[in-house]
LOKENU-892742 format. One record per residue: residue number from 1; residue in three letters; x, y, z of N, C-alpha, C in turn. Coordinates in Angstrom, 3 decimals, always signed. Atoms other than C-alpha are relative to their C-alpha. Layout:
BEGIN
+--------+-------+----------+----------+----------+----------+----------+----------+----------+----------+----------+
| drense | timar |     n_c1 |     n_c2 |     n_c3 |    ca_c1 |    ca_c2 |    ca_c3 |     c_c1 |     c_c2 |     c_c3 |
+--------+-------+----------+----------+----------+----------+----------+----------+----------+----------+----------+
|    NUM |   ALA |        X |        Y |        Z |        X |        Y |        Z |        X |        Y |        Z |
...
+--------+-------+----------+----------+----------+----------+----------+----------+----------+----------+----------+
This chain:
BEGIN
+--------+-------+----------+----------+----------+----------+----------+----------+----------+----------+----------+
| drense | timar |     n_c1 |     n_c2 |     n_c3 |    ca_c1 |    ca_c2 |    ca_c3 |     c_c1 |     c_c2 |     c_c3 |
+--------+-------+----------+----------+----------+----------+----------+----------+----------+----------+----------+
|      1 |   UNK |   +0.443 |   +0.834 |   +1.080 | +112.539 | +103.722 |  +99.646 |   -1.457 |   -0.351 |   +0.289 |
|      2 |   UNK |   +0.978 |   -0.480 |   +0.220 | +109.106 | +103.157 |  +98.738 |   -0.849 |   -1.079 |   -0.683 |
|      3 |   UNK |   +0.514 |   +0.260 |   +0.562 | +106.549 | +101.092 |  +97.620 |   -1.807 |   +0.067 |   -0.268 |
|      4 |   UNK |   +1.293 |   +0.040 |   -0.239 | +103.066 | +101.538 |  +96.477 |   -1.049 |   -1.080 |   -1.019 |
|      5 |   UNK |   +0.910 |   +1.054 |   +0.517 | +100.037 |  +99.006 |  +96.081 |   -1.385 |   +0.915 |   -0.713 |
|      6 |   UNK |   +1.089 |   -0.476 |   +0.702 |  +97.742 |  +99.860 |  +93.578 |   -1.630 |   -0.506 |   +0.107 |
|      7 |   UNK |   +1.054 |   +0.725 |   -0.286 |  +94.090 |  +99.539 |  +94.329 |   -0.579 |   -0.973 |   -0.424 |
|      8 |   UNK |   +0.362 |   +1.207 |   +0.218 |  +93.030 |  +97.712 |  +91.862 |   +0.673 |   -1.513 |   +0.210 |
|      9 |   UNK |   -0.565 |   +0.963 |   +0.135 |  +95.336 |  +95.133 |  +92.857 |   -0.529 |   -0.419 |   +1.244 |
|     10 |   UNK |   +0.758 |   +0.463 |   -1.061 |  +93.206 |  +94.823 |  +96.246 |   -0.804 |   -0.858 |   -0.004 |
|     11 |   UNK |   +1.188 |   +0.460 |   +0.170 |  +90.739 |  +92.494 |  +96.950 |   -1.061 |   +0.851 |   +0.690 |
|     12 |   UNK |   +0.855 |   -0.841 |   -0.036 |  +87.627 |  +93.801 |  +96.847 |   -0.913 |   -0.122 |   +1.277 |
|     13 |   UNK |   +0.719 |   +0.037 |   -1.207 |  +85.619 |  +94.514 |  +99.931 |   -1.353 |   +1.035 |   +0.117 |
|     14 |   UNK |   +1.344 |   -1.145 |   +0.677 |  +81.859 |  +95.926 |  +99.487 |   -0.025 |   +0.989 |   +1.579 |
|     15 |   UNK |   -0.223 |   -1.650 |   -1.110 |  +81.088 |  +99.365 | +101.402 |   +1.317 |   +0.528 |   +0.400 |
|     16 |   UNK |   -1.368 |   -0.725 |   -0.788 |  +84.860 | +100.144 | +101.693 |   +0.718 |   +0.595 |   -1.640 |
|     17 |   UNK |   -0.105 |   -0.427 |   +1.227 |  +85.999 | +102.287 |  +98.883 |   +1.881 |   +0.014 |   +0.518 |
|     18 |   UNK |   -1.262 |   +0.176 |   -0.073 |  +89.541 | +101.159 |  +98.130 |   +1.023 |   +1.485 |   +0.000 |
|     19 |   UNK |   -0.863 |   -0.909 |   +0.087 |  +92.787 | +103.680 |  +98.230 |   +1.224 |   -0.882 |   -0.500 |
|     20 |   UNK |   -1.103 |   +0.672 |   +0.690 |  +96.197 | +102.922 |  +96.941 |   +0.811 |   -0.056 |   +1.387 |
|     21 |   UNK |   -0.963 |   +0.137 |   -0.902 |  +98.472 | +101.872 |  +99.622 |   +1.629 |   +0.266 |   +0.128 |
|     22 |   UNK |   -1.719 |   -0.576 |   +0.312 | +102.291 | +103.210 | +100.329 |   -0.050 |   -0.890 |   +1.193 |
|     23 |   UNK |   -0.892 |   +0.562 |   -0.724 | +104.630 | +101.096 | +102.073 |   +1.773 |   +0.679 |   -0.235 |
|     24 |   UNK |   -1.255 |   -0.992 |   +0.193 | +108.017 | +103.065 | +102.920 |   +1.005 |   -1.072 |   +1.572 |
|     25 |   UNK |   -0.738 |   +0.627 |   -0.930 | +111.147 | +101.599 | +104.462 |   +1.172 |   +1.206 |   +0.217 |
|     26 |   UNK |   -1.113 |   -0.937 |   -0.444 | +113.861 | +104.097 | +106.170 |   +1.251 |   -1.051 |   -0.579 |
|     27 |   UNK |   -0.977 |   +0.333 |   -0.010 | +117.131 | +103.233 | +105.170 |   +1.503 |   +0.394 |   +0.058 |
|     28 |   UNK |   -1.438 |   -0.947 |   -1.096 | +120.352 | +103.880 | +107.357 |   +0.947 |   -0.143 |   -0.939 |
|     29 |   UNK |   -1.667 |   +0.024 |   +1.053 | +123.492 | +105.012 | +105.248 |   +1.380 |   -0.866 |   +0.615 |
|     30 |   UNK |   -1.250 |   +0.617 |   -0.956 | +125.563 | +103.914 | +108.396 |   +0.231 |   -2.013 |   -0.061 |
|     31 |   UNK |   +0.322 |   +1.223 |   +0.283 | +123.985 | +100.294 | +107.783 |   +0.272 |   -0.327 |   -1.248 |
|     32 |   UNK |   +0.143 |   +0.606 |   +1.071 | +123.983 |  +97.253 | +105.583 |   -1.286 |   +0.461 |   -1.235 |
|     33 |   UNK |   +1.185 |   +0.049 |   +0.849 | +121.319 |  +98.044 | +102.746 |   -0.905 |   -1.607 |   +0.220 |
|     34 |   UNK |   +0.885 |   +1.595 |   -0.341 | +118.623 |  +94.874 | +103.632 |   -0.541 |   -0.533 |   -1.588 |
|     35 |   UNK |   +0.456 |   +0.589 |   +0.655 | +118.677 |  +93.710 | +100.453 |   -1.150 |   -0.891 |   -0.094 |
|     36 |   UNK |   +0.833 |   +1.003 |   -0.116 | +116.930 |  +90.596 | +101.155 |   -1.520 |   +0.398 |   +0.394 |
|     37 |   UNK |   +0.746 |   -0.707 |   -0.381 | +114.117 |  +92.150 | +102.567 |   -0.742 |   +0.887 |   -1.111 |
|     38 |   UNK |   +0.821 |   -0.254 |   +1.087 | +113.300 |  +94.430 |  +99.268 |   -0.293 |   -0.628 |   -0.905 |
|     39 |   UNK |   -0.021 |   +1.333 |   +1.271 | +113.713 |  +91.255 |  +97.042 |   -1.329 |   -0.243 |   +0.108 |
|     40 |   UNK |   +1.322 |   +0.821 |   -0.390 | +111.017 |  +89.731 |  +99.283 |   -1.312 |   +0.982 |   -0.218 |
|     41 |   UNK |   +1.000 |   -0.788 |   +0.568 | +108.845 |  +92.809 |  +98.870 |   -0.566 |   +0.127 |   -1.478 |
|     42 |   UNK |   +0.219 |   +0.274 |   +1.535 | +109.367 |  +93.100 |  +95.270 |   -0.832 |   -0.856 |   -0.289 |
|     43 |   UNK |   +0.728 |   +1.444 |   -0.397 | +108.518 |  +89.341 |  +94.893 |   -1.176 |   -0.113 |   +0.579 |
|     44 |   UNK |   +1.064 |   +0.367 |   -1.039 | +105.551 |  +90.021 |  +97.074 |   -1.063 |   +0.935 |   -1.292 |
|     45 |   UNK |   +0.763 |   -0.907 |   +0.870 | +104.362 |  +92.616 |  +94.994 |   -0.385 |   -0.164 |   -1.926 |
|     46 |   UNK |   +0.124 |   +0.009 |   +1.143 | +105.228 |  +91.451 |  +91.338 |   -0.970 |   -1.347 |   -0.055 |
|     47 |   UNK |   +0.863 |   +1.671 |   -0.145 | +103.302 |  +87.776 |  +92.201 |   -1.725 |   +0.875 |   -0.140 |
|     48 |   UNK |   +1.473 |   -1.321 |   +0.185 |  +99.952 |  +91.082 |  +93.069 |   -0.359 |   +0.141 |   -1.610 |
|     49 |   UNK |   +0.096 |   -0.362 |   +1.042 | +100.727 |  +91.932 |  +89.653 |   -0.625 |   -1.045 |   -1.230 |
|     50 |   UNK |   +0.213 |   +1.408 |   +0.843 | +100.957 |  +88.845 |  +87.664 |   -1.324 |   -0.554 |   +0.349 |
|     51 |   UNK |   +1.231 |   +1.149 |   -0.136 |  +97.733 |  +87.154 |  +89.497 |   -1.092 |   +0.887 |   -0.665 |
|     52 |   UNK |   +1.277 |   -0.951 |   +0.787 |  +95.688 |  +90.578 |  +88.247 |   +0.347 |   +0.122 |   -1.692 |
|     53 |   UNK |   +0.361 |   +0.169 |   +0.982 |  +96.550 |  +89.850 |  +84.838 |   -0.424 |   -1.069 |   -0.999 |
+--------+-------+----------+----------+----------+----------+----------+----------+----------+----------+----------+
């Protein structure tokens, strides 16, 4: 599973030419799924979204 940050959702930093960022989580079949854990990502990521519009 997988998530990626879109540049423009970076703050901006002069002389550094942004890229889009991937964040990837392994996840064991033998295991619990970590719910909690992609919520908080989500959540981390849709708050990125919302403040850039």
């Amino acid at each position: 599973m997988g998530f990626c940050l879109d540049k423009r959702l970076q703050p901006v930093t002069e002389g550094i030419k942004l890229k889009d960022k991937y964040e990837s989580m392994i996840i064991d079949p033998n295991d619990d799924i970590q719910v909690d854990i992609i919520l908080q990502k989500l959540e981390h990521y849709i708050a990125l979204i919302d403040r850039a519009l």
